[in-house]
N, C-alpha and C positions, 0 to 999 in steps of 0.2 A: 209883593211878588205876584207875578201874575201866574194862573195857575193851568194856564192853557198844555205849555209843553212841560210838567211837573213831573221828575219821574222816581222820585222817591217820596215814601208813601209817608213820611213826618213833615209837614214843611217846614216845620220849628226845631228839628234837629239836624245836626250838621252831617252832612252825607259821609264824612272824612272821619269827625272824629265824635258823632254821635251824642257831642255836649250839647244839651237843648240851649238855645238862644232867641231874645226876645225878637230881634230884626235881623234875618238871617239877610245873606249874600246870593246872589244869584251867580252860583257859579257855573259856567258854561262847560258842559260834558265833551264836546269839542269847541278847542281856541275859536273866538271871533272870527279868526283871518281864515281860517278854513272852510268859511263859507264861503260861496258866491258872493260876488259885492251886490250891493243892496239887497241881500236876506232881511227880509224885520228882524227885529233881534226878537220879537215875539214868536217867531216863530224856528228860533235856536232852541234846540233840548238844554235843560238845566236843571243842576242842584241846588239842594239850600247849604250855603257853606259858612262856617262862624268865618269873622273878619283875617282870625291868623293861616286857617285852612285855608283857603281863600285867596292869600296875596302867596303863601309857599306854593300853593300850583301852582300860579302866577308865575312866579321863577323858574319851577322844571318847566315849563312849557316854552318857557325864552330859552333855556338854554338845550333843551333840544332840538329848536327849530336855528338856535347856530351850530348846532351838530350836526344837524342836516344841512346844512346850508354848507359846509365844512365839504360834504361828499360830493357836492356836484361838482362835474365834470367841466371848468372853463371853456372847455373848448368845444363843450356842448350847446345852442343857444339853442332856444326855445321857439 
């Protein structure tokens, strides 16, 4: 893990559920897509998260962002 935008002060414990792990996950404090496209990913904030914390925010972040997706207004365009 790179340690540049690190913001949790264990890198070897999991920010979610604090069980230390040998190779942690870099789990992104905001989704990917809500950056600008072509942000480095080095320079996306992140946690260190075990593999099961990890993929379960992975899920609430899909399915929020089709909750959101759920609110806008069709006949709105961008």
């Amino acid at each position: 893990m790179k340690r540049r935008h690190h913001l949790f002060p264990n890198p070897l414990a999991c920010a979610y559920c604090t069980q230390m792990v040998s190779r942690p996950e870099a789990e992104h404090v905001f989704p990917e897509s809500w950056y600008p496209d072509g942000t480095p990913s080095a320079e996306m904030a992140f946690v260190p998260s075990c593999r099961d914390c990890n993929h379960f925010y992975g899920k609430v972040e899909e399915r929020l962002g089709r909750i959101l997706l759920m609110c806008v207004d069709p006949r709105i365009t961008p």
